[in-house]
C-alpha positions, 0 to 999 in steps of 0.5 A: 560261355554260351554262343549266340545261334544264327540262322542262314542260307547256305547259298549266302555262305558260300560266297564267304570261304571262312568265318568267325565262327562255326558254321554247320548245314544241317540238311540231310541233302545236299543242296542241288548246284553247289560243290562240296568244294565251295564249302570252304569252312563250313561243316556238314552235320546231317544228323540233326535234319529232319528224318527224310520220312518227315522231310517226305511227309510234310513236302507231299502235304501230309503234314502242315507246318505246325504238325510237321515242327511237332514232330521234328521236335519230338524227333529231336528230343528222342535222339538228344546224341544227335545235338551233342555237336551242335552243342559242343560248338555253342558252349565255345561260341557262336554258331551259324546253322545254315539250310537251303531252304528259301527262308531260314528264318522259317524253316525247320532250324527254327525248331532246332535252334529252340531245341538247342536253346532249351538244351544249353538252358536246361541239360539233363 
């Protein structure tokens, strides 16, 4: 069984202490105005983030979007361990992947869950 992989806000999270299923943050750095107690059952799993050279990069404009999600794949893609959790945890079910970035839906867990998906579908 393989899980479905959802996409979040932390900030949205937060309001609800648990949840169905897992439910990890992925960012390096810990979201500005919220306590580490208000996680409730939420993990935090920073590995799999972006490497704060490649964070720093494409926030000063060094890199665009497109460059940028190259990258962070082929970061991913070096370091396979780092998914290993990630992994674990969909093979069991359905996982959340939250940021704090403004728009999940457009942030860098886009190229995580592809990665993952490509991972369950075809593991090495």
């Amino acid at each position: 069984m393989t899980g479905e992989i959802f996409l979040d806000r932390i900030q949205n999270a937060v309001h609800h202490p648990t949840a169905e299923h897992p439910r990890v943050l992925t960012d390096r750095l810990w979201p500005r105005g919220l306590r580490k107690d208000a996680l409730g059952d939420i993990q935090w799993y920073k590995e799999a983030s972006p490497s704060t050279e490649l964070r720093k990069a494409f926030h000063s404009g060094e890199l665009n979007v497109s460059t940028f999600q190259v990258a962070y794949k082929k970061q991913l893609l070096e370091n396979l361990a780092c998914l290993d959790p990630l992994l674990a945890l969909l093979k069991r079910g359905d996982v959340t992947l939250l940021t704090a970035t403004k728009d999940a839906n457009t942030s860098y867990l886009q190229v995580l869950k592809t990665v993952l998906v490509e991972r369950i579908a075809h593991p090495k």
